[in-house]
PQR file of N, CA, C, O and H, with PARSE charges and radii, in Angstrom:
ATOM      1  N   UNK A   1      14.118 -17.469   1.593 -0.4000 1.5000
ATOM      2  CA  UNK A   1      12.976 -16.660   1.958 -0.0000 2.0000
ATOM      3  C   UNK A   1      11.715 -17.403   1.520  0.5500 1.7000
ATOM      4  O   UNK A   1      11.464 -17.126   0.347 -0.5500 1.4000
ATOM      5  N   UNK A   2      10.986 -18.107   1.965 -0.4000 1.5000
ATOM      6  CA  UNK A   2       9.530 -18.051   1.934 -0.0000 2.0000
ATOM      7  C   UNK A   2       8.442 -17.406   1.342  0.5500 1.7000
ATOM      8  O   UNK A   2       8.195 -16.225   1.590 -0.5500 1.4000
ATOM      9  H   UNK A   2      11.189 -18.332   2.917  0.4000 1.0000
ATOM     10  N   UNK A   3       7.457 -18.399   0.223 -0.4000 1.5000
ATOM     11  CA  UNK A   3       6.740 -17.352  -0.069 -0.0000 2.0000
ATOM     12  C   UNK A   3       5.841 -16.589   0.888  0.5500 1.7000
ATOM     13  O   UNK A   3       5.416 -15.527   0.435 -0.5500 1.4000
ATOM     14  H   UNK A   3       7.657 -19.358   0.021  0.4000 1.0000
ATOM     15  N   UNK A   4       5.437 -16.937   2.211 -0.4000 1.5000
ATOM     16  CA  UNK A   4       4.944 -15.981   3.039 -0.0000 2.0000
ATOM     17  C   UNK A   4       5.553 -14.509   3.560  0.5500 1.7000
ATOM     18  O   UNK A   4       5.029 -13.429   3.836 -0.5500 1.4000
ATOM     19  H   UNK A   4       5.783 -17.800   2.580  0.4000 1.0000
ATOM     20  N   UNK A   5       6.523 -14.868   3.556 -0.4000 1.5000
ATOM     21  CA  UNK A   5       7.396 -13.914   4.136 -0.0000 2.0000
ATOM     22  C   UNK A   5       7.658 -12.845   2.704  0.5500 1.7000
ATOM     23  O   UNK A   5       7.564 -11.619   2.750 -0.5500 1.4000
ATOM     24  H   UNK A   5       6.948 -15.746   3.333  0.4000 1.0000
ATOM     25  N   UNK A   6       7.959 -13.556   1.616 -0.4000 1.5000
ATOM     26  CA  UNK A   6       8.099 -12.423   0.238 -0.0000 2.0000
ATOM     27  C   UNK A   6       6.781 -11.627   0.067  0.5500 1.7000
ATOM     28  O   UNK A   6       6.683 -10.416  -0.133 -0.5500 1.4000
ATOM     29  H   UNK A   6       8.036 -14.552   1.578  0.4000 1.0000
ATOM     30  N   UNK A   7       5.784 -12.542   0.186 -0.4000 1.5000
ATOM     31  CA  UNK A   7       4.274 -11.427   0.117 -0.0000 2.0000
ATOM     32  C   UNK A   7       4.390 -10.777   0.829  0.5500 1.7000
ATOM     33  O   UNK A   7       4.655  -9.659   0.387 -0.5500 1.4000
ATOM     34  H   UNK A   7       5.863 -13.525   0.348  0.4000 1.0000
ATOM     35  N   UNK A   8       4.300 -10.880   2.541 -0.4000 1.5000
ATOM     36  CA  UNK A   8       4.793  -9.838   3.714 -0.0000 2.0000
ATOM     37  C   UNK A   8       5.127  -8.650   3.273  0.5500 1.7000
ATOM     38  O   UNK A   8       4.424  -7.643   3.348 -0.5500 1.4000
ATOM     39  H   UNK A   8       4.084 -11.788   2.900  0.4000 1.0000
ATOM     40  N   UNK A   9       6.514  -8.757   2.668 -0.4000 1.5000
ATOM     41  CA  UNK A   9       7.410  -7.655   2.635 -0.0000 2.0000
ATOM     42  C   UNK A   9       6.981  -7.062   0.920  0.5500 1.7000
ATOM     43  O   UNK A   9       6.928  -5.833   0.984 -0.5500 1.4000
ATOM     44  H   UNK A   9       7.085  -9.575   2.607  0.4000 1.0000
ATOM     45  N   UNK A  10       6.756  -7.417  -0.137 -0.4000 1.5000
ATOM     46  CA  UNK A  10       5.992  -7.299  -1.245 -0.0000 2.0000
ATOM     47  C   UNK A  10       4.284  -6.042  -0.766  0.5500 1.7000
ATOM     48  O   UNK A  10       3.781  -5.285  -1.597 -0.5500 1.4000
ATOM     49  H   UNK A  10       6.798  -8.415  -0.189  0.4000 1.0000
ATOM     50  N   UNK A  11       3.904  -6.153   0.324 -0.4000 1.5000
ATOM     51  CA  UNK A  11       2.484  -5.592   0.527 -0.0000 2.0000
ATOM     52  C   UNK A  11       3.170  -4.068   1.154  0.5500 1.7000
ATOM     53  O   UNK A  11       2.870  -2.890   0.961 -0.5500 1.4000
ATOM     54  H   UNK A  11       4.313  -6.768   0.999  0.4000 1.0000
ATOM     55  N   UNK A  12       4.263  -4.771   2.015 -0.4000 1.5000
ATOM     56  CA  UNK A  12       4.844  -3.512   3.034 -0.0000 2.0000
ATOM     57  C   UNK A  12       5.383  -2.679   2.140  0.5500 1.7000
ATOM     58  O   UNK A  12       5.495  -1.556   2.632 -0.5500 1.4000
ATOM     59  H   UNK A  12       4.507  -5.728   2.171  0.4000 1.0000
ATOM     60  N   UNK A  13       5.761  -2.744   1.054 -0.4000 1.5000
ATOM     61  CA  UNK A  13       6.415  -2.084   0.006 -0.0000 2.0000
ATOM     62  C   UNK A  13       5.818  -1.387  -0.838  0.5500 1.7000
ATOM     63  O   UNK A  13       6.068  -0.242  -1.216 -0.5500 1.4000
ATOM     64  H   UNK A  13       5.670  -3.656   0.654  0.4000 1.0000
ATOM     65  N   UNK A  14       4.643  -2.416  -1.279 -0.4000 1.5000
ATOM     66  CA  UNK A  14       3.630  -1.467  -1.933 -0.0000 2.0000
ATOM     67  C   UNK A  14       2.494  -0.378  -1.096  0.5500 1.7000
ATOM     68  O   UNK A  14       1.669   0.309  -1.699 -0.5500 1.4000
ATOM     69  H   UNK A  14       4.440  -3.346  -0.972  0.4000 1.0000
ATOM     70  N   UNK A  15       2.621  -0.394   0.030 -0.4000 1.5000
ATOM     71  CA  UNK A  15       2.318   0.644   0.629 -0.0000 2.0000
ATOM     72  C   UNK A  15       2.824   1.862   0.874  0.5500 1.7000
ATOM     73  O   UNK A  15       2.305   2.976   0.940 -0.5500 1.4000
ATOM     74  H   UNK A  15       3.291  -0.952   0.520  0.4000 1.0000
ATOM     75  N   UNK A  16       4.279   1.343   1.040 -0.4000 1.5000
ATOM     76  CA  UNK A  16       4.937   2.208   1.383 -0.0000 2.0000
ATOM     77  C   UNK A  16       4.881   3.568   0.411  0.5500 1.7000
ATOM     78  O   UNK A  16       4.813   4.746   0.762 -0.5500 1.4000
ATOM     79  H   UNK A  16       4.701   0.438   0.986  0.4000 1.0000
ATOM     80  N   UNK A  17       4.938   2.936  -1.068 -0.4000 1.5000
ATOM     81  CA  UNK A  17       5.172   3.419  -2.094 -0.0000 2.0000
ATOM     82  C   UNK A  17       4.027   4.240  -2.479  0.5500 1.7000
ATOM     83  O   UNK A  17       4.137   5.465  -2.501 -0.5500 1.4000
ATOM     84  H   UNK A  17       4.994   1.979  -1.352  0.4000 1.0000
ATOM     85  N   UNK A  18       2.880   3.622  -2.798 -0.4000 1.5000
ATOM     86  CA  UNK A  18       1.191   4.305  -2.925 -0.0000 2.0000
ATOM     87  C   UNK A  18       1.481   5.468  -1.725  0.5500 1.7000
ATOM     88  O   UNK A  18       1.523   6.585  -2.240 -0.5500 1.4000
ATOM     89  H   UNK A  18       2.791   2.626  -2.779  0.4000 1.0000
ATOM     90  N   UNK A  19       1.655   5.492  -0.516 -0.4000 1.5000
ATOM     91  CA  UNK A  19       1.604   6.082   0.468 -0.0000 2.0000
ATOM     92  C   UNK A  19       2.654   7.798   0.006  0.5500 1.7000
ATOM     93  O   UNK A  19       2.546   8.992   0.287 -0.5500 1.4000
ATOM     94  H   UNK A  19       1.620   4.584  -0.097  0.4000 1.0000
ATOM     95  N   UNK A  20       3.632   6.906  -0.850 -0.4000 1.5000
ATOM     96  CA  UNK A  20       4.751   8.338  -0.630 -0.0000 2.0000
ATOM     97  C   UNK A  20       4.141   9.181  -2.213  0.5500 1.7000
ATOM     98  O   UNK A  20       3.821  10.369  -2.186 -0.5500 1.4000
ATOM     99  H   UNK A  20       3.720   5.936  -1.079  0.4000 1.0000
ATOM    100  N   UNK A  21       4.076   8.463  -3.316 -0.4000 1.5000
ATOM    101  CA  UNK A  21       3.048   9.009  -4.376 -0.0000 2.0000
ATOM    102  C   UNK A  21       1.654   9.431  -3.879  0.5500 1.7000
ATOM    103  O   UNK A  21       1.434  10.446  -4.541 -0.5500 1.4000
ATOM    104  H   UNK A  21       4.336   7.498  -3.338  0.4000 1.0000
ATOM    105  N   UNK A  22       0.823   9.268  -3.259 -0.4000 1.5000
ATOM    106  CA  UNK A  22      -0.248   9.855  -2.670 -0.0000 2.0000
ATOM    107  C   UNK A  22      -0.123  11.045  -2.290  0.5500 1.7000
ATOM    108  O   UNK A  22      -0.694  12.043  -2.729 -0.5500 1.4000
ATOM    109  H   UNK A  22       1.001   8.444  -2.722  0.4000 1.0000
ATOM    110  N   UNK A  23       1.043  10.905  -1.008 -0.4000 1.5000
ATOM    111  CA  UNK A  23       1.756  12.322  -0.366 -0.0000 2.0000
ATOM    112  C   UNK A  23       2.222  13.107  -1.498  0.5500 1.7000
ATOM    113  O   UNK A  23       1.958  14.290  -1.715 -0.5500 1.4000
ATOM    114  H   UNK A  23       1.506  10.093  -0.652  0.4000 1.0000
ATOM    115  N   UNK A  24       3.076  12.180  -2.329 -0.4000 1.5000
ATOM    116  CA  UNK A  24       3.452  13.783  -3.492 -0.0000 2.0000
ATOM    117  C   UNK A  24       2.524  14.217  -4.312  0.5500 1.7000
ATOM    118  O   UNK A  24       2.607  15.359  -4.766 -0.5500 1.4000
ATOM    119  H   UNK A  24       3.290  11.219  -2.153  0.4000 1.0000
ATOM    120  N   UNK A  25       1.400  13.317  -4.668 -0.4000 1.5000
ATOM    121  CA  UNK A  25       0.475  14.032  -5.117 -0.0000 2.0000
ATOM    122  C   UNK A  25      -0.477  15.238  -5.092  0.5500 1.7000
ATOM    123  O   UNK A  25      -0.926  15.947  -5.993 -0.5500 1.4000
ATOM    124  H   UNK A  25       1.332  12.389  -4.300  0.4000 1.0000
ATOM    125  N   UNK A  26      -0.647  15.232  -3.654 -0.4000 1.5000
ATOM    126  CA  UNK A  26      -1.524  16.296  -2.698 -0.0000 2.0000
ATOM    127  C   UNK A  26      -1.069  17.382  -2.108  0.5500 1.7000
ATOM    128  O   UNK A  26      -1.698  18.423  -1.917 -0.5500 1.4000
ATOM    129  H   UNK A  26      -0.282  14.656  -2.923  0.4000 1.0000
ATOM    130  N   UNK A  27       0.420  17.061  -1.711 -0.4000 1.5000
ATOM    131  CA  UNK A  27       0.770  18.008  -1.369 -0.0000 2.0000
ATOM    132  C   UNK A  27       1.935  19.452  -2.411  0.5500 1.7000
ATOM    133  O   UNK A  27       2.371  20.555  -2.082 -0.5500 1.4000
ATOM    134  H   UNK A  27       0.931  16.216  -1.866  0.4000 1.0000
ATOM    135  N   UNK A  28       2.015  18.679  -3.600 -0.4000 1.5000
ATOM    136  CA  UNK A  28       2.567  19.355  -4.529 -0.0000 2.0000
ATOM    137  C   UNK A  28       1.615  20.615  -5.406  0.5500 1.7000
ATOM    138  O   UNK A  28       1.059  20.454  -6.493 -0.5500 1.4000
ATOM    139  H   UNK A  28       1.660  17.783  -3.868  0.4000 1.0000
ATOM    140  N   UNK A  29       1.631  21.752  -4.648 -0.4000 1.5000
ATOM    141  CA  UNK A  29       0.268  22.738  -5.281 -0.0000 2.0000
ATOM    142  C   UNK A  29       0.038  22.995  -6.717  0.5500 1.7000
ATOM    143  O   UNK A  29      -1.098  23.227  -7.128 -0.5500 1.4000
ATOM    144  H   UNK A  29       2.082  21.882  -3.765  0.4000 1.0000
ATOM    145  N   UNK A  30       1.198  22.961  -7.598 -0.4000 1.5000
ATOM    146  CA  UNK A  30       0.871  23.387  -8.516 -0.0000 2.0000
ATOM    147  C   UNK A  30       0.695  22.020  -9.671  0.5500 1.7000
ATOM    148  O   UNK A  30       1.530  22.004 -10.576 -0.5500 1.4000
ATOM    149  H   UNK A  30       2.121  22.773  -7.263  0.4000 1.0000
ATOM    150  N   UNK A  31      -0.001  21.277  -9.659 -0.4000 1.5000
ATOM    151  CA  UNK A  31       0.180  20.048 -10.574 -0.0000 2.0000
ATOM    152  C   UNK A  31      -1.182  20.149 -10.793  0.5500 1.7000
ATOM    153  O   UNK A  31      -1.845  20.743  -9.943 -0.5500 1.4000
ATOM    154  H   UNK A  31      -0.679  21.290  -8.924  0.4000 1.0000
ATOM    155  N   UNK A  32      -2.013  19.448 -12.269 -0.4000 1.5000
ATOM    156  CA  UNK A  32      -3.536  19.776 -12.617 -0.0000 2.0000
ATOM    157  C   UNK A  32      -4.355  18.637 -11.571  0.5500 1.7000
ATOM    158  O   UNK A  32      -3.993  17.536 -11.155 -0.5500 1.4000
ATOM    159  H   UNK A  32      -1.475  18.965 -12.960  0.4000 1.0000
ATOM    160  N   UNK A  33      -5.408  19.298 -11.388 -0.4000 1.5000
ATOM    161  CA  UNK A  33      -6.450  18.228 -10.803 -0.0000 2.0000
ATOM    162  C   UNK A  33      -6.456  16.819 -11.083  0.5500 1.7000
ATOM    163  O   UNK A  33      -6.820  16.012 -10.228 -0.5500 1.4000
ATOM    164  H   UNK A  33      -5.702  20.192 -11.725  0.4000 1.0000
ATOM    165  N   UNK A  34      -5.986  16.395 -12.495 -0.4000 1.5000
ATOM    166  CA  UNK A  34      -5.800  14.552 -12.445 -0.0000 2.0000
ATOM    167  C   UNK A  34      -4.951  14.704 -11.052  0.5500 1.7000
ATOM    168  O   UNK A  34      -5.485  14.519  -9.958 -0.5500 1.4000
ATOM    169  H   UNK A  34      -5.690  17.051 -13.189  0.4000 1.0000
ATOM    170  N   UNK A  35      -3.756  15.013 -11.185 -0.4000 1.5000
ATOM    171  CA  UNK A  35      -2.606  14.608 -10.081 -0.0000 2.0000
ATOM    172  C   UNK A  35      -3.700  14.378  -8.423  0.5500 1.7000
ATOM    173  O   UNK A  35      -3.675  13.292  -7.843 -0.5500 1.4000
ATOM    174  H   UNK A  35      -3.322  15.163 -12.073  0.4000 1.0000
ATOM    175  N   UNK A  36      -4.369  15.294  -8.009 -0.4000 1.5000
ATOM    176  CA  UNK A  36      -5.284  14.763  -6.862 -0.0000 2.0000
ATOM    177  C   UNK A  36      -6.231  14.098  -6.889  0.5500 1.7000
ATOM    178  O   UNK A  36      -6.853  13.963  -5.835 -0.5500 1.4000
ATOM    179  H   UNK A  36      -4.390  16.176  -8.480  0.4000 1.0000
ATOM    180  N   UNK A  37      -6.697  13.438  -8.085 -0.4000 1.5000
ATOM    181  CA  UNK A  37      -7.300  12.594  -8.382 -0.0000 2.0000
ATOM    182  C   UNK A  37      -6.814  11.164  -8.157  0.5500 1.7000
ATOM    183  O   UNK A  37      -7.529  10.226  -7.805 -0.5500 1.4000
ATOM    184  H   UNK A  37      -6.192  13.547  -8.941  0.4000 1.0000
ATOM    185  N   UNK A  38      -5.021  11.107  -8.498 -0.4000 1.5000
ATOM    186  CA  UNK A  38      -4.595  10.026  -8.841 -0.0000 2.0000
ATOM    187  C   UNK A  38      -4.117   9.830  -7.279  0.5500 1.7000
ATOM    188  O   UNK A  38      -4.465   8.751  -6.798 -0.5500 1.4000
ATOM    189  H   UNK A  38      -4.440  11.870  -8.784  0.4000 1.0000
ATOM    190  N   UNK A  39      -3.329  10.758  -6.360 -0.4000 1.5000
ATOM    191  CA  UNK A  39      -3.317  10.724  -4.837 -0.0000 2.0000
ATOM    192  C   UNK A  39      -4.119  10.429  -4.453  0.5500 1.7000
ATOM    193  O   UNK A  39      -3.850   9.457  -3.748 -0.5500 1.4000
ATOM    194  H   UNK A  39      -3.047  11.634  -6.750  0.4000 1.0000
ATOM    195  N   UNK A  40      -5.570  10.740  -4.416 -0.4000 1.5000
ATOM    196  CA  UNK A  40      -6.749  10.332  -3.327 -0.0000 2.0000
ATOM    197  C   UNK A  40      -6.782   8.835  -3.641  0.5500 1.7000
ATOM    198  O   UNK A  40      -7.220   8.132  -2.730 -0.5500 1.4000
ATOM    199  H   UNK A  40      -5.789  11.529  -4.989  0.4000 1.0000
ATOM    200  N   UNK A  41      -6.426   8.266  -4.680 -0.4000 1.5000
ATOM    201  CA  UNK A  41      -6.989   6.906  -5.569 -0.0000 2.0000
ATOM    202  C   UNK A  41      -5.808   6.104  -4.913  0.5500 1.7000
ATOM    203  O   UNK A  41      -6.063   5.055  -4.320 -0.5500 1.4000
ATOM    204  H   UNK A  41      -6.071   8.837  -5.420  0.4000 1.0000
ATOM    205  N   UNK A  42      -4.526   6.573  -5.005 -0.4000 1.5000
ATOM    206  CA  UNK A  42      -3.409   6.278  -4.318 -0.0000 2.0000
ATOM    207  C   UNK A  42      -3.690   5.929  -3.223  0.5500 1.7000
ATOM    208  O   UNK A  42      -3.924   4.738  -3.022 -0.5500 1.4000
ATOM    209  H   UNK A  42      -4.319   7.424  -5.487  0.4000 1.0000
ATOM    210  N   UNK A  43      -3.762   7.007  -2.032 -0.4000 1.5000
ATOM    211  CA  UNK A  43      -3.914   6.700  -0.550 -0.0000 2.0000
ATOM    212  C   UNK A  43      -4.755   5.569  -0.506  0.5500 1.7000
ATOM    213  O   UNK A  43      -4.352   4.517  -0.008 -0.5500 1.4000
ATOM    214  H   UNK A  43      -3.573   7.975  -2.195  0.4000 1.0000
ATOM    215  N   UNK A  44      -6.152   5.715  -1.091 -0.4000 1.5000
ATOM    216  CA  UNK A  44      -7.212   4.509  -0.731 -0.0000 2.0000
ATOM    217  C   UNK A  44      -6.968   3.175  -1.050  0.5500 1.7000
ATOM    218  O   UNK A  44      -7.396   2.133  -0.555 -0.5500 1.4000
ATOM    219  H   UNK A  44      -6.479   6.570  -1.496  0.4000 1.0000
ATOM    220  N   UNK A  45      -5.680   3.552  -2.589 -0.4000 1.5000
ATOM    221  CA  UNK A  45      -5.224   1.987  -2.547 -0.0000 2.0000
ATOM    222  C   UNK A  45      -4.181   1.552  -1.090  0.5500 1.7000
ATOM    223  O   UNK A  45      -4.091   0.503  -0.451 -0.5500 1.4000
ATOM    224  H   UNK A  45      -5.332   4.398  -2.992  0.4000 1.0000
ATOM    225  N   UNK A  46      -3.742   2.407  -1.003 -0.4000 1.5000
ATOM    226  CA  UNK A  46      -2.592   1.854   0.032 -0.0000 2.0000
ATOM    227  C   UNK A  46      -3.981   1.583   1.787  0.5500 1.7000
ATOM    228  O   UNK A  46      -3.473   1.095   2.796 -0.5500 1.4000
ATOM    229  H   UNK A  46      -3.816   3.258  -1.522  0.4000 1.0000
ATOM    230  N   UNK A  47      -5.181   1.878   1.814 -0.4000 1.5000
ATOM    231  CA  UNK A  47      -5.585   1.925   2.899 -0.0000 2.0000
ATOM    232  C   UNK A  47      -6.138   0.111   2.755  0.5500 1.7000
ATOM    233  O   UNK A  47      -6.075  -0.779   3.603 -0.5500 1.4000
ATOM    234  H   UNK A  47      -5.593   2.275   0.994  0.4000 1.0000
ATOM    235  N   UNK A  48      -6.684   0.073   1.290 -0.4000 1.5000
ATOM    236  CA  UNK A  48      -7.095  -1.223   1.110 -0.0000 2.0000
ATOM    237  C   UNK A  48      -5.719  -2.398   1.492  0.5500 1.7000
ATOM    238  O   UNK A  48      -5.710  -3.365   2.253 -0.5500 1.4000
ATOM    239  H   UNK A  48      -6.736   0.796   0.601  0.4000 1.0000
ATOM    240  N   UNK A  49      -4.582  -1.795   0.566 -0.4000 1.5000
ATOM    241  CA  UNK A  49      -3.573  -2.856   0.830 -0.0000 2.0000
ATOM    242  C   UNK A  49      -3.091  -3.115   2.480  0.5500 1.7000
ATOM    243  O   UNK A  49      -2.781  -4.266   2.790 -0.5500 1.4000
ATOM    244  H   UNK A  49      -4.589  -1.009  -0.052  0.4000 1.0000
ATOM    245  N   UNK A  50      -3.045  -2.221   3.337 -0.4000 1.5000
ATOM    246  CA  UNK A  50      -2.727  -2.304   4.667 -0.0000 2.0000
ATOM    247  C   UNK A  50      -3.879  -3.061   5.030  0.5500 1.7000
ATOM    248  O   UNK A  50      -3.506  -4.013   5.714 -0.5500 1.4000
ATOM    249  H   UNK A  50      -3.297  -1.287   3.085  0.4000 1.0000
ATOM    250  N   UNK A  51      -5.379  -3.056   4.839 -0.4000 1.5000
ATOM    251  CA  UNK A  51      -6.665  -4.101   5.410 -0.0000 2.0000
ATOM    252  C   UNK A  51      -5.704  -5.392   5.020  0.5500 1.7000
ATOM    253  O   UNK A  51      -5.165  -6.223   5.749 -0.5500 1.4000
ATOM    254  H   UNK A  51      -5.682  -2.282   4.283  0.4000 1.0000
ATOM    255  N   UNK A  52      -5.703  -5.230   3.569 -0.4000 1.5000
ATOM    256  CA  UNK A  52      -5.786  -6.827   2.843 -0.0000 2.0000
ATOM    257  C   UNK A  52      -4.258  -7.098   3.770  0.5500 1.7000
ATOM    258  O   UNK A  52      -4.069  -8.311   3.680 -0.5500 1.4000
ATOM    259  H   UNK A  52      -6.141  -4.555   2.976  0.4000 1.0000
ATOM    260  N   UNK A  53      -3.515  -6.693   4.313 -0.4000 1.5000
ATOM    261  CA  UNK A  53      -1.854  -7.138   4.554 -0.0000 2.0000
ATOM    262  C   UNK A  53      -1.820  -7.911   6.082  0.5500 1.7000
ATOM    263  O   UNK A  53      -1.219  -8.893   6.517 -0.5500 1.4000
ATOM    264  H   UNK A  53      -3.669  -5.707   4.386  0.4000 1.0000
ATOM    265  N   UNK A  54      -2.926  -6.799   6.737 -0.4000 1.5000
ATOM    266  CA  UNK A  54      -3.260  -7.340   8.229 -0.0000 2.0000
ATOM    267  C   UNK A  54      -4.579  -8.728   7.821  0.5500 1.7000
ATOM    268  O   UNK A  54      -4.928  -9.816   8.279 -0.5500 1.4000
ATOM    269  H   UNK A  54      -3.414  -6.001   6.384  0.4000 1.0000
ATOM    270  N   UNK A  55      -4.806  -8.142   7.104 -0.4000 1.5000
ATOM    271  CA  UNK A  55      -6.138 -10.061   6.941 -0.0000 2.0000
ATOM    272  C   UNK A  55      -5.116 -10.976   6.600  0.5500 1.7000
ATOM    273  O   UNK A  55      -5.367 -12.143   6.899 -0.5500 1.4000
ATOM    274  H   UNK A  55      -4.522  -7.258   6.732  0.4000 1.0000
ATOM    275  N   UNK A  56      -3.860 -10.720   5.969 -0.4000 1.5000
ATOM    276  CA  UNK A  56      -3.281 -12.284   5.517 -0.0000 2.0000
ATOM    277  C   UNK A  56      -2.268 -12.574   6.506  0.5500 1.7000
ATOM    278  O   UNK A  56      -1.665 -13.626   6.294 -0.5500 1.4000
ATOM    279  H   UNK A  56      -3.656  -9.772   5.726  0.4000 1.0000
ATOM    280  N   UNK A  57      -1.898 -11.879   7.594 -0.4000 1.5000
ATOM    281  CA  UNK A  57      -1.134 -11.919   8.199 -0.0000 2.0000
ATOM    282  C   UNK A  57      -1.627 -12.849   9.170  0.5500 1.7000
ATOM    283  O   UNK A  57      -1.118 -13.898   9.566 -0.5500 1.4000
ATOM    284  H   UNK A  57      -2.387 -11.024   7.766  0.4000 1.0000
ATOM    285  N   UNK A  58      -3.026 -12.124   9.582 -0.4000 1.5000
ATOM    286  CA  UNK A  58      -3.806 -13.170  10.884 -0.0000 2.0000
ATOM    287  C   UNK A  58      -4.301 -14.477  10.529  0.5500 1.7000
ATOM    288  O   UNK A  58      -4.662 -15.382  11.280 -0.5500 1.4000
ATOM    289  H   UNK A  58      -3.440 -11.272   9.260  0.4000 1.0000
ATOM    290  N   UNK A  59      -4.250 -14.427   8.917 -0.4000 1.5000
ATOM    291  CA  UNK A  59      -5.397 -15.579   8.477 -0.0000 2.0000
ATOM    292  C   UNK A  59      -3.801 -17.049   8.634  0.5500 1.7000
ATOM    293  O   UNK A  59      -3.850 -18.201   9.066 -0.5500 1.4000
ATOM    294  H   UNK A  59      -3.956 -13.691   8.307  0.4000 1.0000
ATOM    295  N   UNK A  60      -2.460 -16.129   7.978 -0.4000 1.5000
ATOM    296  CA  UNK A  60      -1.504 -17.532   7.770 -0.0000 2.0000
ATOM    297  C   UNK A  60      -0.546 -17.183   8.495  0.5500 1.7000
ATOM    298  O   UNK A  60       0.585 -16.810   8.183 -0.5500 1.4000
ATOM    299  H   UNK A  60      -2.421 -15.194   7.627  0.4000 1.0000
ATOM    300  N   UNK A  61      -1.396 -17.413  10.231 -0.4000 1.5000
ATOM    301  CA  UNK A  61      -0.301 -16.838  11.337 -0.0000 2.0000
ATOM    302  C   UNK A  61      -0.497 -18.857  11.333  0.5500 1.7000
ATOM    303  O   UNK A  61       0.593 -19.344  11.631 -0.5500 1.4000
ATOM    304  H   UNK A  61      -2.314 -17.716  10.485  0.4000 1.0000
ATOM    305  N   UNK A  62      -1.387 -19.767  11.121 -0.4000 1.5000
ATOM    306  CA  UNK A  62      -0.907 -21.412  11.697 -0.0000 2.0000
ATOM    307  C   UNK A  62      -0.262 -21.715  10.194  0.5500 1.7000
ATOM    308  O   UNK A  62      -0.353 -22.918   9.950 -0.5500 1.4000
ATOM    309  H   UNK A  62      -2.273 -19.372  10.879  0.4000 1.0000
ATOM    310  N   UNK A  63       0.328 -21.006   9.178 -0.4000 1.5000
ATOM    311  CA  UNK A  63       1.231 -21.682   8.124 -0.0000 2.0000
ATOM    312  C   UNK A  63       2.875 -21.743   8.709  0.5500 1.7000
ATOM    313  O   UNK A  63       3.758 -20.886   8.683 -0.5500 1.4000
ATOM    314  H   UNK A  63       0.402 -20.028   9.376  0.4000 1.0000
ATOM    315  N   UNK A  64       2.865 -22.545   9.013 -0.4000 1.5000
ATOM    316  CA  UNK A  64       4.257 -23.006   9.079 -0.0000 2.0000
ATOM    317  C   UNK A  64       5.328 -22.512   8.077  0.5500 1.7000
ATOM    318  O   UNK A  64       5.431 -22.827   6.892 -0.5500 1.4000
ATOM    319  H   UNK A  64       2.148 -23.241   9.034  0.4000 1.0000
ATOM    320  N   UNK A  65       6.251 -21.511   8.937 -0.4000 1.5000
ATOM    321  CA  UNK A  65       7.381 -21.063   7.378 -0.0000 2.0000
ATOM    322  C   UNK A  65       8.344 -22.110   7.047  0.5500 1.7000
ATOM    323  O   UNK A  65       9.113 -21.964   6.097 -0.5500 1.4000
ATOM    324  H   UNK A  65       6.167 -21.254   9.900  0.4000 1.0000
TER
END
């Protein structure tokens, strides 16, 4: 495996993950206000990591695996 290809799947993962903690954060009613604090902070990380995942994708589409 390639280190291009391990970051790839390394970004897809950490989205995935921010994405499903975000969701349990917000949608779980009874947990204190940190908890939607730490979801909203969540989602926005996972919105940044999906920018940053599609910029490295296009930027080392001429790297040769």
């Amino acid at each position: 495996m390639s280190l291009k290809l391990f970051h790839i799947c390394f970004i897809v993962i950490c989205v995935i993950c921010a994405l499903g903690f975000g969701a349990w954060c917000l949608l779980i009613p009874d947990l204190p206000v940190m908890f939607t604090w730490m979801g909203s902070i969540s989602l926005a990380g996972a919105a940044f990591l999906l920018i940053y995942g599609i910029r490295f994708i296009r930027k080392s589409k001429n790297i040769i695996v």
